[in-house]
C-alpha positions as CSV (number, residue, x, y, z in Angstrom):
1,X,-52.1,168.7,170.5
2,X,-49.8,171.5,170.2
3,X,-48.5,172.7,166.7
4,X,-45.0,170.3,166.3
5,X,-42.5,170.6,163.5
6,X,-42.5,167.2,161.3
7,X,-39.4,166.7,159.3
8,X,-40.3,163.6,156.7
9,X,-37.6,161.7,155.4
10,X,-37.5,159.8,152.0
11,X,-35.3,158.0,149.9
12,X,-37.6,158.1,146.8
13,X,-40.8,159.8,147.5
14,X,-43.1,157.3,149.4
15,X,-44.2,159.3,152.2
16,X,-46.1,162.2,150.4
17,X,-49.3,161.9,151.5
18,X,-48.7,161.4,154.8
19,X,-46.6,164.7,154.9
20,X,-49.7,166.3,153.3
21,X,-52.3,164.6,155.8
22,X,-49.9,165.4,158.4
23,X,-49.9,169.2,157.2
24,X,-53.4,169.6,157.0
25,X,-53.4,168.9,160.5
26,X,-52.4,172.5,161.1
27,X,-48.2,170.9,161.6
28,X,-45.5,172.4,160.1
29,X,-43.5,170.0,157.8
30,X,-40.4,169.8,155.9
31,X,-40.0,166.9,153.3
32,X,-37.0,165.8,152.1
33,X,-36.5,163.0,149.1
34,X,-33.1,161.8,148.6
35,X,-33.8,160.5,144.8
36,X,-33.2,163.8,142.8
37,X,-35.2,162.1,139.6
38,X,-38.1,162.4,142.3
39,X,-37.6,165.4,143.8
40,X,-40.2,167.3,142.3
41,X,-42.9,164.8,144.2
42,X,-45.4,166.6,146.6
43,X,-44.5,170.2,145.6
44,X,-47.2,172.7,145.9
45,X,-48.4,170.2,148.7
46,X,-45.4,170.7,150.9
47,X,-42.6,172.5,151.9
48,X,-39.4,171.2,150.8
49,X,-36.1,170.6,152.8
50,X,-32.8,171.0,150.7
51,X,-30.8,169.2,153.2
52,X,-32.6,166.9,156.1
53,X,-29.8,167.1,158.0
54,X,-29.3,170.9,158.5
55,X,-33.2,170.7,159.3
56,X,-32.7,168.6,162.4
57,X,-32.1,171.2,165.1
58,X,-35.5,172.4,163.3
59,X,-38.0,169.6,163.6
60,X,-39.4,168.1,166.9
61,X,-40.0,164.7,165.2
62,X,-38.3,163.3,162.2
63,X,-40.1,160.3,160.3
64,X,-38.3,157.6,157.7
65,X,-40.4,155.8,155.7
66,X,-38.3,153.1,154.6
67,X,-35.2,150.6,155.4
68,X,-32.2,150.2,153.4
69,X,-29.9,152.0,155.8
70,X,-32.6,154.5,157.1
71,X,-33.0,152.6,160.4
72,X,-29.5,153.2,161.0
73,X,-30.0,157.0,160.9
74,X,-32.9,156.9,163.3
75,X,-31.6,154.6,165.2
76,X,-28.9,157.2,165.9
77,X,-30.9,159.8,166.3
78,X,-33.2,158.8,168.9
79,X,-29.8,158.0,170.8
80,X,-29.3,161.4,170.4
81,X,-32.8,162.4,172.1
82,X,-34.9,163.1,169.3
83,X,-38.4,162.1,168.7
84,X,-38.6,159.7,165.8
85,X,-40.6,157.3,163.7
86,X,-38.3,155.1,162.2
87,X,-36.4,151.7,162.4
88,X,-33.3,150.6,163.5
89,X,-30.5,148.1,161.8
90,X,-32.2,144.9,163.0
91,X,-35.4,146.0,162.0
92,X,-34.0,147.0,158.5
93,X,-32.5,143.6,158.4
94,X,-36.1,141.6,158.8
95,X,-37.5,143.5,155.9
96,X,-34.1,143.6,153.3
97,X,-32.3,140.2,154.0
98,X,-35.4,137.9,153.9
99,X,-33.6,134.6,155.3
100,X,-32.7,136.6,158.7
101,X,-36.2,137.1,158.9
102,X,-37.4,134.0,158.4
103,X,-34.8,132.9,161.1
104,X,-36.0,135.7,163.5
105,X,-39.4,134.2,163.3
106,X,-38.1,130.6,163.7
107,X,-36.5,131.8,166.8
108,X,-39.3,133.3,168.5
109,X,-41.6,130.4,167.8
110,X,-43.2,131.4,165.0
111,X,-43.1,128.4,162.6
112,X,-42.0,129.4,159.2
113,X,-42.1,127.8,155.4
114,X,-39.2,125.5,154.2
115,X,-36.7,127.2,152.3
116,X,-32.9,127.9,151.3
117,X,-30.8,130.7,150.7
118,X,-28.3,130.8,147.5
119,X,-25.6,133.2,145.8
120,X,-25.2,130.4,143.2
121,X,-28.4,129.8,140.2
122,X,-26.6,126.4,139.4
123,X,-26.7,125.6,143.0
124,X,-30.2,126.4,143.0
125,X,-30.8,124.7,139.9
126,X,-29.6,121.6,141.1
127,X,-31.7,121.8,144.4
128,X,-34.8,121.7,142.4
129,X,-33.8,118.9,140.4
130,X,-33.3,116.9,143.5
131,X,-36.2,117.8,145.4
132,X,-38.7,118.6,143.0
133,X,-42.0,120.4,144.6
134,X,-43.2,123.8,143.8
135,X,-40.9,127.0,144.9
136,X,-41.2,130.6,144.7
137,X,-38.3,132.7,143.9
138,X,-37.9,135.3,146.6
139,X,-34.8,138.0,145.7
140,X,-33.2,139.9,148.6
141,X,-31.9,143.1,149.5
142,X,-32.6,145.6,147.1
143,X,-33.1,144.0,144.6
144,X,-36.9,142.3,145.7
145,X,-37.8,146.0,145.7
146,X,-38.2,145.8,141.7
147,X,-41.2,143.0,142.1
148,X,-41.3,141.5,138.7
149,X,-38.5,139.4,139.8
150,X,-40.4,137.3,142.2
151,X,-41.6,134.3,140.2
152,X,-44.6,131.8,141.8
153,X,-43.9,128.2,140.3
154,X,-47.0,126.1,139.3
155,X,-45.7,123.1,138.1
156,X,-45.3,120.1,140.6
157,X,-42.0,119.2,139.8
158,X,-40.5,122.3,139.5
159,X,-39.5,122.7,136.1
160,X,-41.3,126.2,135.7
161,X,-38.6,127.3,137.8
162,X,-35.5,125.8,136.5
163,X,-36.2,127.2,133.5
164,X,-36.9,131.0,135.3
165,X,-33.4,130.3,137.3
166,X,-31.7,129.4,134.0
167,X,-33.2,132.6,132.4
168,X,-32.5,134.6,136.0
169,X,-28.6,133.4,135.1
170,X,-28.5,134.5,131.7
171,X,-29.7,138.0,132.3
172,X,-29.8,138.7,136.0
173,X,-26.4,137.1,137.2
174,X,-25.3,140.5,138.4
175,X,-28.5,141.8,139.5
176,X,-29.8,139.6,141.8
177,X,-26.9,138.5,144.0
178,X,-28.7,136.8,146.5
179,X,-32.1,134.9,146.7
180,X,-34.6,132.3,148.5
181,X,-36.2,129.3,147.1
182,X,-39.3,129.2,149.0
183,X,-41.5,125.9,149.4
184,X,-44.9,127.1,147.6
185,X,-47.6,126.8,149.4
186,X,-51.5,127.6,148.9
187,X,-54.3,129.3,151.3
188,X,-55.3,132.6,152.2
189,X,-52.9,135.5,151.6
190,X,-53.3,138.1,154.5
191,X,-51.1,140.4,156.4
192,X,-51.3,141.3,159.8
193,X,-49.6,144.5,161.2
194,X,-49.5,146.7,164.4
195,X,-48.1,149.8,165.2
196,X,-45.1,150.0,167.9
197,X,-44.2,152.5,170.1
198,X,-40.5,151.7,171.5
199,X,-42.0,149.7,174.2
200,X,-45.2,147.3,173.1
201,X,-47.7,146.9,170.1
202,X,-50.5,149.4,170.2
203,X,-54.1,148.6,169.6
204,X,-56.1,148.2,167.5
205,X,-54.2,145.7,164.9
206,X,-54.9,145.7,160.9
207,X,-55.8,143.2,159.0
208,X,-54.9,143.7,155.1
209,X,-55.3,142.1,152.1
210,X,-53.0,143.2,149.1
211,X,-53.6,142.8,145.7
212,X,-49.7,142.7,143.8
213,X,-50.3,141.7,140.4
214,X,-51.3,143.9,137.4
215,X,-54.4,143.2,136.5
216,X,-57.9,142.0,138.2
217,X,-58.2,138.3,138.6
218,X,-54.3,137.9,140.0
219,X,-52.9,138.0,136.4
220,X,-50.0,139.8,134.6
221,X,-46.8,141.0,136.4
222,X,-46.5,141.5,139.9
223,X,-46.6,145.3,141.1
224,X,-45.7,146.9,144.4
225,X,-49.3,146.8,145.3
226,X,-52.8,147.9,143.0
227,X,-54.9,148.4,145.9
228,X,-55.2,146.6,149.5
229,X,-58.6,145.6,151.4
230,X,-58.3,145.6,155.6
231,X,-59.9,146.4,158.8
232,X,-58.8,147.0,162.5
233,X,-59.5,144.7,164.8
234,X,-58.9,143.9,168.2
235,X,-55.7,141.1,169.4
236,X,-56.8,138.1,167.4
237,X,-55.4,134.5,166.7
238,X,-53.6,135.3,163.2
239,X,-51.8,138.2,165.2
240,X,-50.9,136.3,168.4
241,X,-49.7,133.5,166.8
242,X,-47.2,135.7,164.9
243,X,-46.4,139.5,165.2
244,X,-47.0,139.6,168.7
245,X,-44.2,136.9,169.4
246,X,-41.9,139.9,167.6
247,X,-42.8,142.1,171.0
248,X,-39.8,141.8,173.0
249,X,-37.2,141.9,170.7
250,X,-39.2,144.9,169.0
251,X,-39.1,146.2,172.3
252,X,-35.3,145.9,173.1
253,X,-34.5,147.8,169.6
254,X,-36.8,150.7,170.5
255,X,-38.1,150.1,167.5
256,X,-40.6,153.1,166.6
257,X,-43.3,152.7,163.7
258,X,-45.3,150.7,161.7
259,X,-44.8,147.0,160.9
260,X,-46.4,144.4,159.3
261,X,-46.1,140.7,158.4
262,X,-47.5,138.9,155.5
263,X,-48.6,135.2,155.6
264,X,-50.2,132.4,154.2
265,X,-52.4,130.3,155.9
266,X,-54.4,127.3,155.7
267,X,-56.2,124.7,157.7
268,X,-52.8,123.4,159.0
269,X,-51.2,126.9,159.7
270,X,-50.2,130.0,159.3
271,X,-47.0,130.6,157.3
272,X,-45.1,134.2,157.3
273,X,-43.7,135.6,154.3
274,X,-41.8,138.7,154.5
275,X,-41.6,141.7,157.3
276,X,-42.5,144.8,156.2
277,X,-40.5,146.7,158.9
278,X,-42.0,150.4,158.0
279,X,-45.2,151.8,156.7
280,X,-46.5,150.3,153.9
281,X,-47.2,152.0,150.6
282,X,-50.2,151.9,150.0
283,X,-51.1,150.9,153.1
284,X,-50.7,153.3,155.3
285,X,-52.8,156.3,153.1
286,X,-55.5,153.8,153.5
287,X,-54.9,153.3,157.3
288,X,-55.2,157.0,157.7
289,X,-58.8,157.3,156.0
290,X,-59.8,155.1,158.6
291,X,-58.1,156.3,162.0
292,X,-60.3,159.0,163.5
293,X,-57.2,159.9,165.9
294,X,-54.8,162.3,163.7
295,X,-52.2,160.5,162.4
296,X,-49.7,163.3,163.5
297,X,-51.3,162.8,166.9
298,X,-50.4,159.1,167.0
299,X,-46.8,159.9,165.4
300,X,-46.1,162.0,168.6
301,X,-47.3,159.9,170.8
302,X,-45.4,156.5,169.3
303,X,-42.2,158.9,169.6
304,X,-42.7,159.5,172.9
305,X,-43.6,156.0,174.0
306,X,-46.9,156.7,175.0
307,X,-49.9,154.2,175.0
308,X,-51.6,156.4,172.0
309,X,-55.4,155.8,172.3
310,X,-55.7,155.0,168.3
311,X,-59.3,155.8,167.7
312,X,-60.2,153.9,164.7
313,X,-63.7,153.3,162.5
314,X,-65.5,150.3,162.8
315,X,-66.1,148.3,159.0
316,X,-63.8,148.2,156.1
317,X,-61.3,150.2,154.1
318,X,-60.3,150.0,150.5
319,X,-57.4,151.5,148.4
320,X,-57.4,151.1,144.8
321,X,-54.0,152.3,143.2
322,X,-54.3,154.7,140.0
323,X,-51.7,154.5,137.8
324,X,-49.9,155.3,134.1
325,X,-47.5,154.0,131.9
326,X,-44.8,152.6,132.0
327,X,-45.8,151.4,135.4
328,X,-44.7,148.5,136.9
329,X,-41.9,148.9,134.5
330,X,-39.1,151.4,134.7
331,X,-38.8,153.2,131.3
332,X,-38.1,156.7,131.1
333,X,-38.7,157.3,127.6
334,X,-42.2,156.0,127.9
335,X,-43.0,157.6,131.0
336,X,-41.8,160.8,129.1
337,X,-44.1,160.3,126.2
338,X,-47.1,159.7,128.0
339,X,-47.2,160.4,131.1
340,X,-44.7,163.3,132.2
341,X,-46.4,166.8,133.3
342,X,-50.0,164.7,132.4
343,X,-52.9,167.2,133.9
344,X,-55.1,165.2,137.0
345,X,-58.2,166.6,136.3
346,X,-61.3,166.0,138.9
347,X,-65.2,166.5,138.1
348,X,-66.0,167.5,141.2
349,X,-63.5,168.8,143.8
350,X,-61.5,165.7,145.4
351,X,-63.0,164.7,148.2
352,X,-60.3,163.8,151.7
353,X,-60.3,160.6,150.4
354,X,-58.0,161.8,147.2
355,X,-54.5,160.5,148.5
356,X,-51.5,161.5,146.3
357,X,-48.3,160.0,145.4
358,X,-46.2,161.2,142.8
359,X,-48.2,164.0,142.0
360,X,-46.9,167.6,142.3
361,X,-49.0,171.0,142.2
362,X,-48.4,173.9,140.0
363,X,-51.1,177.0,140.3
364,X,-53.2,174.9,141.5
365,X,-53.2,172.2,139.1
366,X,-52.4,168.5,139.6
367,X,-49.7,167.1,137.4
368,X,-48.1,163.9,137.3
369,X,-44.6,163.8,139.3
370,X,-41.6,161.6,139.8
371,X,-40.6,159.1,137.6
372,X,-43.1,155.8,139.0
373,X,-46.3,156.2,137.2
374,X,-48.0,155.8,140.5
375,X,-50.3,158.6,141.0
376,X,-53.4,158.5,143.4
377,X,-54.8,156.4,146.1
378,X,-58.9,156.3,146.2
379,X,-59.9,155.0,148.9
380,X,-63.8,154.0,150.3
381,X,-64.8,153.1,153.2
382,X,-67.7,151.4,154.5
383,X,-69.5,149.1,157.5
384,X,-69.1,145.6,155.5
385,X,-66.6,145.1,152.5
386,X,-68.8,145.6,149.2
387,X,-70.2,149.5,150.5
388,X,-66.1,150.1,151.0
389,X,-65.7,148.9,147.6
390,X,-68.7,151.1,145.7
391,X,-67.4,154.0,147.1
392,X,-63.8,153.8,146.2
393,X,-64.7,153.0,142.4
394,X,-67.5,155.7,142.7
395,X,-65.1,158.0,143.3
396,X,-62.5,156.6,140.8
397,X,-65.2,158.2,138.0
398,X,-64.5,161.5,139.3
399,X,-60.8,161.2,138.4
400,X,-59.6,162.3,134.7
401,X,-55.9,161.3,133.7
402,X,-54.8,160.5,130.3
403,X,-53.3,157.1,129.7
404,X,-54.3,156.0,133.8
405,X,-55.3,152.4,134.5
406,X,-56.2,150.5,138.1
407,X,-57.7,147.5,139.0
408,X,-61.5,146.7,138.9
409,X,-61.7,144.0,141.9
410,X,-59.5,145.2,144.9
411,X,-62.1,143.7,147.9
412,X,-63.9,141.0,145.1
413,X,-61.9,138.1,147.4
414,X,-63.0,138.9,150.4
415,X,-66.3,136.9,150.5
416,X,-64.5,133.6,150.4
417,X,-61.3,134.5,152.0
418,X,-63.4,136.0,155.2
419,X,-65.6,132.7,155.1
420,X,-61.8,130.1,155.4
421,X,-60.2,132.5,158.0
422,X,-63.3,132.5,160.2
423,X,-64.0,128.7,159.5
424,X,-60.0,128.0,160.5
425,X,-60.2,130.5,163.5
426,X,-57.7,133.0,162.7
427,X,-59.5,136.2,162.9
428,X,-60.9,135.3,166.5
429,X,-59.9,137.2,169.7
């Protein structure tokens, strides 16, 4: 592939590593974040662009990495005639307002979980009190980007989450403006996800596991993501059953990217939860340690509409997130104190599987960037799940940053959760 000019797009910072990988390709990027707190992510790795828009006549491919509005831009750009990865309003729209999803799904023939939409906590109130079961409490539109607001009830008749909504009301009233009350229910919790190139899904799919809350063993508060477990595969049941019922209308938006669809499923079925209508994060560092095509390769290609032949490597992958204080939480003055400017120090020399996030580099030193707390991604990879799994924490001893925490057990589940999806079928092609 000839040398192309990549122009990334960013609201807050989420695509760094890929602009890096993308770089190291021999490309020459731009990289633009709108969030001027996180401006200072990726530099020393990069080049910056002051203004994405004055780059455009510059770049031969532009790529968005998120929704809220972004699919609008690229949307309107590729009416234009430029090459981009990137959504569109509709696609936004699965991912940000969670009941059209759900509805989008329903409509295609995808069968979907029992649940109801409210602007009103008394309203919702009294629909638990009436039909007492266990819920979840899903916000939507920007405001089930801060995760700790999703709360999982346990208790049978739903009190657990009267009392949450009561507390949501109190504090959150003009927060969280709109929300779902979701039907709980238990099994497996896997994602399946494909890339799309304007015309039809492209091969092979990935199968990914994430890992949301704090700490190991599923406890504390929930997190964008602490590491994810996957592999590609080949067209199975889990995906036909689901994403690949998305195809045509995917394919009358144009829609151009990454997208994935998390579910849970059981003996009975599988249930979707939530679009994730652009790349995931940290998904998609981890889906790069284990394409063998370059990823700027496949970007080209997807922009073009071509049939990209996406070479991938057989086994597993795993991403274990490294992070400091005050993450998940958003606290400046704590982030300040302990983990502004912190050094990254390495043993050895990072190895390629070393992804970055907010991390910047001055004189060649790693420092901590941004304003997150979410620093590296380590990833291993291996032919079965536990060789993946000693290899990303081998090379997590190799990392030095003060204050820095991750989880020990990213890939621990897979042994039982591989044994119910094979057992019920879903991972068959």
């Amino acid at each position: 592939m000839d040398r192309k000019h990549f122009l990334f797009v960013s609201l807050t910072g989420l695509v760094s590593d890929i602009a890096w990988q993308v770089s190291k390709e021999g490309h020459d990027v731009r990289y633009f974040i709108g969030d001027k707190k996180e401006r200072d992510i990726a530099d020393g790795f990069v080049p910056k662009s002051k203004d994405w828009e004055k780059d455009i006549d510059w770049a031969d491919i532009l790529v968005f990495d998120d929704t809220l509005g972004q699919g609008e831009k690229a949307k309107a750009l590729r009416e234009q005639g430029k090459k981009v990865i990137g959504g569109t309003p509709y696609t936004d729209r699965l991912e940000d307002d969670r009941s059209f999803g759900q509805e989008e799904l329903k409509k295609a023939g995808v069968s979907i979980i029992p649940y109801a939409e409210f602007t009103s906590f008394d309203e919702a109130i009294d629909h638990v009190l009436q039909n007492p079961a266990r819920y979840v409490i899903k916000p939507s539109g920007e405001a089930q980007n801060i995760k700790r607001r999703l709360f999982i009830g346990e208790e049978d008749d739903g009190q657990d989450v009267v009392r949450m909504l009561e507390a949501y009301k109190k504090a959150l009233s003009e927060e969280i403006k709109v929300f779902q009350l979701q039907r709980r229910v238990t099994g497996v919790e896997v994602a399946v996800g494909a890339f799309f190139n304007g015309k039809n899904f492209i091969y092979p799919i990935n199968v990914n596991f994430e890992h949301k809350k704090l700490f190991p063993g599923d406890i504390g508060p929930s997190t964008g993501e602490m590491g994810t477990s996957m592999f590609w595969s080949g067209a199975n049941q889990l995906f036909n059953q689901t994403l690949l019922k998305m195809e045509p209308v995917l394919a009358s938006e144009g829609y151009v990217g990454y997208i994935d669809l998390n579910c849970i499923v059981n003996n009975h079925g599988i249930y979707p939860l939530e679009f994730t209508s652009r790349f995931g994060y940290p998904t998609i560092s981890i889906q790069q340690a284990g394409m063998i095509t370059p990823i700027g390769q496949l970007f080209w290609d997807l922009a073009n509409s071509e049939d990209p032949k996406l070479k991938t490597r057989s086994g597993f992958q795993i991403g274990v997130r490294i992070v400091v204080p005050p993450f998940p939480f958003d606290d400046d003055e704590t982030f300040d104190s302990f983990s502004k400017n912190s050094v990254i120090v390495f043993k050895k020399p990072p190895q390629d599987e070393i992804h970055i996030e907010d991390v910047k580099q001055v004189n060649g030193q790693w420092l901590v960037a941004g304003t997150s707390g979410v620093i590296l991604i380590v990833v291993g990879t291996g032919p079965t799940m536990k060789q993946a799994q000693a290899q990303a924490y081998a090379r997590i001893k190799n990392v030095l940053i003060p204050n820095m925490y991750y989880r020990t057990d990213i890939g621990d589940r897979w042994v039982e959760d591989s044994d119910r999806l094979h057992n019920w079928g879903y991972l068959r092609q």
